[in-house]
C-alpha positions in Angstrom: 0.0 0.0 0.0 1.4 3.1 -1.0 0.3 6.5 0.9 0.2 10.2 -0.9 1.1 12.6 1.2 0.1 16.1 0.7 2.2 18.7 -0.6 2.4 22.7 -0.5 4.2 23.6 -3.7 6.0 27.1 -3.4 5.2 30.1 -5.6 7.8 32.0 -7.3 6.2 35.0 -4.8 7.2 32.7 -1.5 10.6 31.5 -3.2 11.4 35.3 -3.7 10.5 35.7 -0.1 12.5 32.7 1.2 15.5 34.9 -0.6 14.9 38.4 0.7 15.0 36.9 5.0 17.7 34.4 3.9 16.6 31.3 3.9 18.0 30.8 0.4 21.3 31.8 0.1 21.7 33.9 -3.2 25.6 31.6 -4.1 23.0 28.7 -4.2 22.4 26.8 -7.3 18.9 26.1 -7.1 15.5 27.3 -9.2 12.0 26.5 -8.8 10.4 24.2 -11.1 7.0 23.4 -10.6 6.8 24.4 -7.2 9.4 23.2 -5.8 13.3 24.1 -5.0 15.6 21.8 -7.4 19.3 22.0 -6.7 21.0 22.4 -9.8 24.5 20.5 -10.7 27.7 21.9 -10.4 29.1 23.4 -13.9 32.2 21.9 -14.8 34.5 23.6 -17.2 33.4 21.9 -20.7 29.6 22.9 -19.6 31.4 26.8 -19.5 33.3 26.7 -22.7 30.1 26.0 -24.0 28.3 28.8 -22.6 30.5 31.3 -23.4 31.0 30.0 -26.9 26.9 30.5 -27.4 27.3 33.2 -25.6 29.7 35.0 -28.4 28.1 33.6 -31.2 24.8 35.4 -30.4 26.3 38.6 -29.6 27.8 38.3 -32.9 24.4 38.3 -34.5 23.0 40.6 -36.9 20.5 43.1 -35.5 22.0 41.9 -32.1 20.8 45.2 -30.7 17.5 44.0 -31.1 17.9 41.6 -28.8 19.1 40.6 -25.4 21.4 37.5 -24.6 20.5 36.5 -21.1 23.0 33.9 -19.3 21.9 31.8 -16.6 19.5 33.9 -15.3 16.1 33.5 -14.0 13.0 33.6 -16.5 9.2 33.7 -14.8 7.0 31.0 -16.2 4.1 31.1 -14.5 2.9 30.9 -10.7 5.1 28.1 -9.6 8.3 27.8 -12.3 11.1 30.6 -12.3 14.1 28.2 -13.5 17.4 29.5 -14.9 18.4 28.3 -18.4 22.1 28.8 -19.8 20.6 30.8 -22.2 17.9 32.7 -23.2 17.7 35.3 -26.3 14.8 37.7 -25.5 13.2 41.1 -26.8 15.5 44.4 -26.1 13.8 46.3 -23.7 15.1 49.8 -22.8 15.2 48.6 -18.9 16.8 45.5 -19.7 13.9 43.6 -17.4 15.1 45.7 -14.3 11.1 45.9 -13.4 10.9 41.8 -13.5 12.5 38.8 -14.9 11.4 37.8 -18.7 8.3 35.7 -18.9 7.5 33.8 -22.7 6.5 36.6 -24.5 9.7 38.2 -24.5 11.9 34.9 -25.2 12.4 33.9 -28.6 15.0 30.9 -28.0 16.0 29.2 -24.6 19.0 27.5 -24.7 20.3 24.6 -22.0 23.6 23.2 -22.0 23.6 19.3 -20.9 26.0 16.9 -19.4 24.8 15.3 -16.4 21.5 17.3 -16.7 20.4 15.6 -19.8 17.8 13.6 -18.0 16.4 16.4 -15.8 16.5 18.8 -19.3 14.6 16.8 -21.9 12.0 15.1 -19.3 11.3 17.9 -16.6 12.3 21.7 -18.4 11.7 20.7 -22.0 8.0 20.1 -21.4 8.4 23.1 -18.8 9.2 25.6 -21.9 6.7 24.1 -23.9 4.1 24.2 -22.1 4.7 27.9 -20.9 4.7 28.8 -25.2 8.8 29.0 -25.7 8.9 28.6 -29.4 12.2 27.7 -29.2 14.6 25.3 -27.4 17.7 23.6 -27.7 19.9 21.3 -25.5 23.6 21.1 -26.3 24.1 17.6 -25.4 27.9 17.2 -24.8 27.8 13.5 -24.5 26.1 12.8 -27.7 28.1 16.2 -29.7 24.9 17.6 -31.1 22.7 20.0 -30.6 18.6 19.1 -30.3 16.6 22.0 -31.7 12.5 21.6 -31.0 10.0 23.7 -32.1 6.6 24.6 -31.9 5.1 23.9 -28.7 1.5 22.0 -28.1 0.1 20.9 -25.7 2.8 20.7 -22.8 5.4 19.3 -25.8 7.1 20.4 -29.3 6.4 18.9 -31.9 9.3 19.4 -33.8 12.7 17.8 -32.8 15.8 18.2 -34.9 19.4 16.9 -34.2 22.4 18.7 -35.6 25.4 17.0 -35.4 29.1 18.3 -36.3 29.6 19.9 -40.1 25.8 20.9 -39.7 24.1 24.6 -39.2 21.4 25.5 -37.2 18.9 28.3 -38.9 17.5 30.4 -36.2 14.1 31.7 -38.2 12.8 34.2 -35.4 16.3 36.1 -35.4 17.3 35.2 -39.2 20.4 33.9 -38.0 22.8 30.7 -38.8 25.1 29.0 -36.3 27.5 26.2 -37.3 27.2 23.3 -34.8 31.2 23.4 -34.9 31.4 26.5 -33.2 29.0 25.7 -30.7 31.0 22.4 -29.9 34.6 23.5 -30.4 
């Protein structure tokens, strides 16, 4: 016999209250998913490199002053989800969010760079994003050295999946930009 206990999921209101006294330290690698406090894995140094190589390409863009490259910082997707992608490209705005974190209207591509968080990426944030309207995702997946692109979120899913592998580019349609899976790799 198996018994369900009750639970009281957190809000992003109560986690950003748990910060302010100090019950959450603000060094800690944690974000809430779902409504509840997920402690994030440490980021080695390939996970970094691949940041920062992202990171350059999109500031590299054309029209980048259109847009905003974001890096590992919170995005608000609803009452109980505030996690903290690698990435995320969003809308300039003139206050640069100062007023409160992005939420899916201004994001046009989250990015998530995986090694031991595959597992946690594709099954718990990937619907996450979906479901909250992201039109676009993609998880570098070191282990595999390719990058998963999926598009067009329904119904707590995208529909599309694509896998670029080395030699390959990636044709990011909402920004009119291309990115060679090599550079993202190294």
């Amino acid at each position: 016999m198996s018994i369900q206990l009750a639970k009281r999921l957190l809000t992003v209101s109560d986690y950003h209250k748990m910060a302010e006294v100090g019950i959450l330290d603000e060094d800690d690698r944690i974000e809430l998913i779902n409504g509840e406090i997920i402690e994030m894995s440490p980021i080695g140094s390939i996970h970094t490199s691949r940041v920062k190589r992202i990171m350059r390409l999109f500031h590299n863009m054309p029209n980048v002053e259109k847009y905003l490259v974001s890096v590992q910082d919170p995005i608000f997707l609803g009452k109980y989800s505030e996690p903290e992608p690698d990435l995320a490209i969003l809308h300039f705005r003139e206050d640069f969010y100062e007023e409160k974190h992005p939420e899916p209207k201004d994001i046009l591509l989250v990015i998530e760079v995986s090694d031991t968080s595959l597992g946690y990426d594709r099954e718990i944030k990937k619907p996450l994003f979906a479901a909250a309207g992201i039109p676009e995702l993609w998880i570098v997946n070191i282990e595999d050295e390719q990058v998963e692109v999926y598009k067009n979120p329904q119904s707590g899913d995208y529909v599309n999946r694509q896998d670029f592998k080395r030699g390959d580019t990636i044709l990011v349609e909402s920004l009119g930009f291309e990115v060679k899976v090599d550079k993202i790799l190294g």
